[in-house]
PDB file of N, CA, C and O in Angstrom:
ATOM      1  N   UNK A   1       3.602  48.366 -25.551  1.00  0.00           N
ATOM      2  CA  UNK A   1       4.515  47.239 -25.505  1.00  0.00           C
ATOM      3  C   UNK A   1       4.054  46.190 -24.506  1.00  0.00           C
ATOM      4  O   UNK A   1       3.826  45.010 -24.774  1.00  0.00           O
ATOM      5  N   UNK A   2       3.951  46.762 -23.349  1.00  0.00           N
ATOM      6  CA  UNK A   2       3.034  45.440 -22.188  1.00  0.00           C
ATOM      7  C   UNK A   2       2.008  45.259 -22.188  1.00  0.00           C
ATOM      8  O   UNK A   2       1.413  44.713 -21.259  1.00  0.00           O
ATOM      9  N   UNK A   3       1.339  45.782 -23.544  1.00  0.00           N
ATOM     10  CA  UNK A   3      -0.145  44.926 -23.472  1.00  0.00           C
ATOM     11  C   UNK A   3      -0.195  43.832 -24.547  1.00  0.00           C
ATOM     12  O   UNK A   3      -1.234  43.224 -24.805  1.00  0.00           O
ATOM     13  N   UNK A   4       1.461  43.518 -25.416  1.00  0.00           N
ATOM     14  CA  UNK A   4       1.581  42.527 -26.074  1.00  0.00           C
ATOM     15  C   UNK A   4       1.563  41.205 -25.375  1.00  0.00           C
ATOM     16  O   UNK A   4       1.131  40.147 -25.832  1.00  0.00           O
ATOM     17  N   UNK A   5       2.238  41.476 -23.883  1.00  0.00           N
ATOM     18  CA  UNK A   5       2.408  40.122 -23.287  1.00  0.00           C
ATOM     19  C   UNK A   5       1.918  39.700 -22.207  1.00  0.00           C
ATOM     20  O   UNK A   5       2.259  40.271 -21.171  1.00  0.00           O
ATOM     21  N   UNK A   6       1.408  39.091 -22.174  1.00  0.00           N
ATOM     22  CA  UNK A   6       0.245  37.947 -21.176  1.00  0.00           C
ATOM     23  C   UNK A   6      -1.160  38.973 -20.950  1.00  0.00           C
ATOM     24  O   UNK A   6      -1.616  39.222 -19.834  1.00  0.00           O
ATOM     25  N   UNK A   7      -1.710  39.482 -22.198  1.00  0.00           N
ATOM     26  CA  UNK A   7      -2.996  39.839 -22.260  1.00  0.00           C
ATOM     27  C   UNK A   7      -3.230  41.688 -21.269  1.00  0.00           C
ATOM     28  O   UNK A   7      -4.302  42.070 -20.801  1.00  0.00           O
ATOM     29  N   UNK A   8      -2.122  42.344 -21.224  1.00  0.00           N
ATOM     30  CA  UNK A   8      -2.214  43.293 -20.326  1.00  0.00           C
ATOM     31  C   UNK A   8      -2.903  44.556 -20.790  1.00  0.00           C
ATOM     32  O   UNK A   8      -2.057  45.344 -21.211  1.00  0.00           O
ATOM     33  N   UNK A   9      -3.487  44.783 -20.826  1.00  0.00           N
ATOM     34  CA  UNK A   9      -4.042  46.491 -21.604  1.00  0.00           C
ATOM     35  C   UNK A   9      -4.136  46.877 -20.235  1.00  0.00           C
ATOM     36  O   UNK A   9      -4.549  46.397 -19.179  1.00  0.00           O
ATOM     37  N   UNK A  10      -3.411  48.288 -20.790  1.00  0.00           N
ATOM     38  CA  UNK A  10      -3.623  49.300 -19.401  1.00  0.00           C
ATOM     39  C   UNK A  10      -2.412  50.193 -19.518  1.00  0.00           C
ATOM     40  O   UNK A  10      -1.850  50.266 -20.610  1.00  0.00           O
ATOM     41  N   UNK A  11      -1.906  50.965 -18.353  1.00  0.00           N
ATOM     42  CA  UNK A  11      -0.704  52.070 -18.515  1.00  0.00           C
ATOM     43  C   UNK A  11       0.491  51.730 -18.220  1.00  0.00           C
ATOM     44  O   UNK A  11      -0.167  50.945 -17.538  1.00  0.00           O
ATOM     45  N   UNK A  12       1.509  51.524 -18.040  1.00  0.00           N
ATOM     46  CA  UNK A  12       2.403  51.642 -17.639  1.00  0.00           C
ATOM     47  C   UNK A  12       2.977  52.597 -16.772  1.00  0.00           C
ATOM     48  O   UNK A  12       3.952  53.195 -17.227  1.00  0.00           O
ATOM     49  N   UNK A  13       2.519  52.947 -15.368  1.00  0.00           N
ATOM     50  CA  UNK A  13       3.293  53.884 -14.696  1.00  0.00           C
ATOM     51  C   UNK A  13       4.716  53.829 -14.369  1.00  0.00           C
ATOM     52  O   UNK A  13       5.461  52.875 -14.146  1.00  0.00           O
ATOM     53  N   UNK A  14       4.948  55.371 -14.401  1.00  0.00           N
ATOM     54  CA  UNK A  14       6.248  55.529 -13.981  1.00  0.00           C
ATOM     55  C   UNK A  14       7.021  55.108 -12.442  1.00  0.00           C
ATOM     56  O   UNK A  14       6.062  54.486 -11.985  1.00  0.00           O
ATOM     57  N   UNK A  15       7.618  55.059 -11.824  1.00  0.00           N
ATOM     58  CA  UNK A  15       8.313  54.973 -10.943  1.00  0.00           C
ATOM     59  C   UNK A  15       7.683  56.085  -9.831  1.00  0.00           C
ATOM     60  O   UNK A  15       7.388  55.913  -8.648  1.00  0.00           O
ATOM     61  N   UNK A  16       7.611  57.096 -10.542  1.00  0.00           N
ATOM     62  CA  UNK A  16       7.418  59.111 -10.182  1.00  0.00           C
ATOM     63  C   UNK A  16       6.253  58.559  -9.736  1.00  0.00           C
ATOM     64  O   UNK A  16       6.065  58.619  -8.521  1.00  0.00           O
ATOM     65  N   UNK A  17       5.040  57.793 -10.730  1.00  0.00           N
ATOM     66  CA  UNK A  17       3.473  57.996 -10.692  1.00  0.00           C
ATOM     67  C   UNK A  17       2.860  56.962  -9.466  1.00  0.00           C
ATOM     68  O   UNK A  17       1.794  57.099  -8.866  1.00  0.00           O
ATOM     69  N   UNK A  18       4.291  55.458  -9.228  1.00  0.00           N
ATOM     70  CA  UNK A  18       3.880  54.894  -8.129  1.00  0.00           C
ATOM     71  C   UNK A  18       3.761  55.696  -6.529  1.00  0.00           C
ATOM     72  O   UNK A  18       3.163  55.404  -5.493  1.00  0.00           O
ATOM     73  N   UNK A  19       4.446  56.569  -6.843  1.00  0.00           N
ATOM     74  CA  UNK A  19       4.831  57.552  -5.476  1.00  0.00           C
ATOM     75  C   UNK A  19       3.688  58.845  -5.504  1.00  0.00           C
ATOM     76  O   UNK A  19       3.200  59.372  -4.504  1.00  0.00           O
ATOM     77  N   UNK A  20       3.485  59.098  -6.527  1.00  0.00           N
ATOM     78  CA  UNK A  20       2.221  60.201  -6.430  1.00  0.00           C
ATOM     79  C   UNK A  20       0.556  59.046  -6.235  1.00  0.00           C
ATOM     80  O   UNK A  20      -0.521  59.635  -6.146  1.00  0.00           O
ATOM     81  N   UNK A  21       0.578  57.913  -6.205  1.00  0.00           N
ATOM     82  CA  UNK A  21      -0.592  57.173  -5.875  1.00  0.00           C
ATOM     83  C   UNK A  21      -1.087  57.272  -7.290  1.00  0.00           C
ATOM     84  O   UNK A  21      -0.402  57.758  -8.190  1.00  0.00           O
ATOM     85  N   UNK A  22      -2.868  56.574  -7.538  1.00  0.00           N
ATOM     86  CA  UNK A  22      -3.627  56.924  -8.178  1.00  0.00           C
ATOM     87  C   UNK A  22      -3.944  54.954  -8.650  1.00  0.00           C
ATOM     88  O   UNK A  22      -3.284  53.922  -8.525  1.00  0.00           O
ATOM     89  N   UNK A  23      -5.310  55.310  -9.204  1.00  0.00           N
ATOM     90  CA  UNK A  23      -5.949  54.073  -9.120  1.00  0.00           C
ATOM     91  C   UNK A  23      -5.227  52.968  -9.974  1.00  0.00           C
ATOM     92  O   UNK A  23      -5.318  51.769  -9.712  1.00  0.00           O
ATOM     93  N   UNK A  24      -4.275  53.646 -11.347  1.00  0.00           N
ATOM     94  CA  UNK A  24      -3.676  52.839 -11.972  1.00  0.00           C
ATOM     95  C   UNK A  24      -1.928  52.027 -11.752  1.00  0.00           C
ATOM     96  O   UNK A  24      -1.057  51.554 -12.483  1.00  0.00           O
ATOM     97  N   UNK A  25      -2.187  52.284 -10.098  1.00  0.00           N
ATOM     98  CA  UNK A  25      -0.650  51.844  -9.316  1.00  0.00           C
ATOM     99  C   UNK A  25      -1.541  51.056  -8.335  1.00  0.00           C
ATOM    100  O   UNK A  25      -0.866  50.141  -7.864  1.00  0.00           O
ATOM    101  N   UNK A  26      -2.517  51.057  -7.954  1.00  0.00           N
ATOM    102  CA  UNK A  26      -2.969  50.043  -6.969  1.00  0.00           C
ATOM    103  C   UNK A  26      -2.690  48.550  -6.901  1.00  0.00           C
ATOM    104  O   UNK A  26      -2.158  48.120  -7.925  1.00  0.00           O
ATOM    105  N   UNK A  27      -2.910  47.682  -5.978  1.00  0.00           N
ATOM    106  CA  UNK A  27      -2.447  46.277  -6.234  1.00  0.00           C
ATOM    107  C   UNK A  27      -3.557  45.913  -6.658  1.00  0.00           C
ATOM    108  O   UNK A  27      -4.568  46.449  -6.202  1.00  0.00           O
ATOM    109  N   UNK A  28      -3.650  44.845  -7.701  1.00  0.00           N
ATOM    110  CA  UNK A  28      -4.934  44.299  -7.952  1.00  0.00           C
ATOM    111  C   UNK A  28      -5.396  44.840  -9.697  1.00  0.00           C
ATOM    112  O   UNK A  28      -5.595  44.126 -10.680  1.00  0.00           O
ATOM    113  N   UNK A  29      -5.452  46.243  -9.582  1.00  0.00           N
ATOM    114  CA  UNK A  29      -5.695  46.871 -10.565  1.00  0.00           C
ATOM    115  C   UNK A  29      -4.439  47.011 -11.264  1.00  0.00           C
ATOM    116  O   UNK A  29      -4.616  47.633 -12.311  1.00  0.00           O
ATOM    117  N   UNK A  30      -3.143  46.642 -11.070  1.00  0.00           N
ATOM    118  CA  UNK A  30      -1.748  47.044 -11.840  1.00  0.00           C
ATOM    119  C   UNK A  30      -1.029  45.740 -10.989  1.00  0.00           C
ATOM    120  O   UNK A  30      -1.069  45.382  -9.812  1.00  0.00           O
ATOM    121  N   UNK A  31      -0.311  45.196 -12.295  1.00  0.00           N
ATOM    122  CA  UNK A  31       0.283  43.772 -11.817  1.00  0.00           C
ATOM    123  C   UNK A  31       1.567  43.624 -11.940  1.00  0.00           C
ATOM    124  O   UNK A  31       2.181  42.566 -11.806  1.00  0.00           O
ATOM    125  N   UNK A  32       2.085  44.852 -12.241  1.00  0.00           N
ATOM    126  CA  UNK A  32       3.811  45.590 -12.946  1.00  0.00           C
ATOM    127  C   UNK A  32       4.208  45.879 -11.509  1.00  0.00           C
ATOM    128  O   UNK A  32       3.352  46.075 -10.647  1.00  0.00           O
ATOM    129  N   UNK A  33       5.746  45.911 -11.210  1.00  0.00           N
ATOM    130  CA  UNK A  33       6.362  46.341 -10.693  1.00  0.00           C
ATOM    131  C   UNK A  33       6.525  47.687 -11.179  1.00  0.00           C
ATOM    132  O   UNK A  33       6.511  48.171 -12.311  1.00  0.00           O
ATOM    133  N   UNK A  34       6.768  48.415  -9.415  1.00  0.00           N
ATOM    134  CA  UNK A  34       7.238  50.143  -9.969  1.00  0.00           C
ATOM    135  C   UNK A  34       8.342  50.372 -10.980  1.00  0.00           C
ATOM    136  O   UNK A  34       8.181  51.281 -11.794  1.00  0.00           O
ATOM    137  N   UNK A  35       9.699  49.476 -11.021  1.00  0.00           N
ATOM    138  CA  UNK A  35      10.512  49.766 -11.810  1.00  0.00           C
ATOM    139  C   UNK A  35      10.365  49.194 -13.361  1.00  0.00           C
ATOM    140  O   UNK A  35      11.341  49.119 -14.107  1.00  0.00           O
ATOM    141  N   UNK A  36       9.277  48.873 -13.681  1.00  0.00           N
ATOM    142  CA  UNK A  36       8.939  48.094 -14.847  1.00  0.00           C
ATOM    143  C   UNK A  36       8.914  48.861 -16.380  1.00  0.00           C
ATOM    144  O   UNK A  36       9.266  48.369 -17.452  1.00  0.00           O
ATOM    145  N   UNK A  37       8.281  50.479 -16.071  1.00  0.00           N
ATOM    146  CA  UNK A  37       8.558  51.206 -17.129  1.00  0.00           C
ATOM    147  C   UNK A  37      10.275  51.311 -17.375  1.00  0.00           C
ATOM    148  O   UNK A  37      10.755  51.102 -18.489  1.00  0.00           O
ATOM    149  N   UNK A  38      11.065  51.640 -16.261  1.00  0.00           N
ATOM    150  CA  UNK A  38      12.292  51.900 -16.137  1.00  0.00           C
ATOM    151  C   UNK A  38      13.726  50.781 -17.149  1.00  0.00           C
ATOM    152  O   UNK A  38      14.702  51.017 -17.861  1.00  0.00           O
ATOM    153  N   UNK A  39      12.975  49.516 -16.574  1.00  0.00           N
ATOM    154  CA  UNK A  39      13.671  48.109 -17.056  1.00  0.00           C
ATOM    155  C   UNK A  39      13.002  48.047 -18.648  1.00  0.00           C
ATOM    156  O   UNK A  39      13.768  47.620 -19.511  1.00  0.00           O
ATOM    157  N   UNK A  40      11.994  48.341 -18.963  1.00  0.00           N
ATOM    158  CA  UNK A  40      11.814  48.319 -20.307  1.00  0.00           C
ATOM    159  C   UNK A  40      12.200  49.311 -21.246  1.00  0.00           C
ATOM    160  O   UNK A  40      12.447  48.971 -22.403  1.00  0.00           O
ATOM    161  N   UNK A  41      12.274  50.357 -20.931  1.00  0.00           N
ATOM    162  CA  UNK A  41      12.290  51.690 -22.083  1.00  0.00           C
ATOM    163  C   UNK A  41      14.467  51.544 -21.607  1.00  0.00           C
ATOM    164  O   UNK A  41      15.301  52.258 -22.164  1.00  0.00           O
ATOM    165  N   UNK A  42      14.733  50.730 -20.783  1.00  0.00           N
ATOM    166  CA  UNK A  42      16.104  50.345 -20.527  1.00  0.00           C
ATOM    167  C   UNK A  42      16.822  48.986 -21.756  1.00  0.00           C
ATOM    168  O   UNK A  42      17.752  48.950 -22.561  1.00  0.00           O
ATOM    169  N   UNK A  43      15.830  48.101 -21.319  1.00  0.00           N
ATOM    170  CA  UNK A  43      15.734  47.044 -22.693  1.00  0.00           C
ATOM    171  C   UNK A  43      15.733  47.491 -24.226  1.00  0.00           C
ATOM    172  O   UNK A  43      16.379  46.897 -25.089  1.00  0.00           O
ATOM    173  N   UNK A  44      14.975  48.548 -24.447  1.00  0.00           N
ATOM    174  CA  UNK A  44      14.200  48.383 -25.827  1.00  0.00           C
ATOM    175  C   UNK A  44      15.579  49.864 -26.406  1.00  0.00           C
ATOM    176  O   UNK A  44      15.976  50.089 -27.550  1.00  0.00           O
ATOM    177  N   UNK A  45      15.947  50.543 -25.172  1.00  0.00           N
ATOM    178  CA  UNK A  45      17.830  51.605 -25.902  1.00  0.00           C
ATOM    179  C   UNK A  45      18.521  50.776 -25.834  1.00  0.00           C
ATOM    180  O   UNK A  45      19.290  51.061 -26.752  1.00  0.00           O
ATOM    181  N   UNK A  46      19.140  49.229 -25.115  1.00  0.00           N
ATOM    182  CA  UNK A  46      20.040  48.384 -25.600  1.00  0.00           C
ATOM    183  C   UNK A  46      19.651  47.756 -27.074  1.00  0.00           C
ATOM    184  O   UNK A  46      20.508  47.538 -27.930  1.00  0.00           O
ATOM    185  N   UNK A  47      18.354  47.515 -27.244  1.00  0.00           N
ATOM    186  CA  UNK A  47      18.081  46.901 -28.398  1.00  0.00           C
ATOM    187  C   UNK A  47      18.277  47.880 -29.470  1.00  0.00           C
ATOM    188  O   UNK A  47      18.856  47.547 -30.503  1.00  0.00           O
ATOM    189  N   UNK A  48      17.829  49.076 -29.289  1.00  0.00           N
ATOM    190  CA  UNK A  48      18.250  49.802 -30.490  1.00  0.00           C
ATOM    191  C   UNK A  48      19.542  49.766 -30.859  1.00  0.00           C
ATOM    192  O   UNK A  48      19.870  49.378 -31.980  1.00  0.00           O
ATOM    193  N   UNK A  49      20.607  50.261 -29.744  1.00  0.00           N
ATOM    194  CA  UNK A  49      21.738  50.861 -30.173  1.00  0.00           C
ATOM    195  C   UNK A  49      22.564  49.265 -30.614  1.00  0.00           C
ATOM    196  O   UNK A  49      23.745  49.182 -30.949  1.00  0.00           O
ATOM    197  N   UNK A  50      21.822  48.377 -30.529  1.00  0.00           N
ATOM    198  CA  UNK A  50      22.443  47.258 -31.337  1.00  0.00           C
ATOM    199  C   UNK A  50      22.251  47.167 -32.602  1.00  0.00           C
ATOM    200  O   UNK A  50      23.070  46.612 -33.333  1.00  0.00           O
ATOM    201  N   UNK A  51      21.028  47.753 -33.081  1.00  0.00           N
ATOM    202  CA  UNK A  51      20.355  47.874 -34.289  1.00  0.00           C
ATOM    203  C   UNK A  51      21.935  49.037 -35.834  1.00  0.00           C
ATOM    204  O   UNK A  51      22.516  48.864 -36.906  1.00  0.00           O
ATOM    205  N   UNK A  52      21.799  49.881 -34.908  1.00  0.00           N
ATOM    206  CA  UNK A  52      22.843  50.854 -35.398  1.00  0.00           C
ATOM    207  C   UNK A  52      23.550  50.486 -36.253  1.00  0.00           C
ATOM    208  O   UNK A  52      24.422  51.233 -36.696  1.00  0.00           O
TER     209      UNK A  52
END
C-alpha cells in the first residue's frame, strides 16, 4: 500500500519492530513514522466496514 504513494518501495515496520531496531527503522533509510503501519491498517478497517 505505501509503495503506491510518493514512490516508496520498502517495508512497513511495525511499531514492535521500531523498538526491536534494525536497518529498515533507521532515519534516512525509512521515512514513515513508527505509528504509520498502525494509522493505516486503522484507515483501510474504517474503509472496509463502510464497504459492508
Amino acid at each position: 500500500m505505501i509503495e503506491l504513494a510518493n514512490g516508496y518501495y520498502g517495508y512497513m515496520p511495525t511499531p514492535r519492530h521500531f523498538e526491536l531496531g534494525g536497518y529498515e527503522t533507521w532515519p534516512g533509510t525509512n521515512n514513515i513514522e513508527p505509528q504509520a503501519s498502525v494509522k493505516v491498517m486503522d484507515a483501510l478497517l474504517e474503509m472496509a466496514a463502510e464497504v459492508k
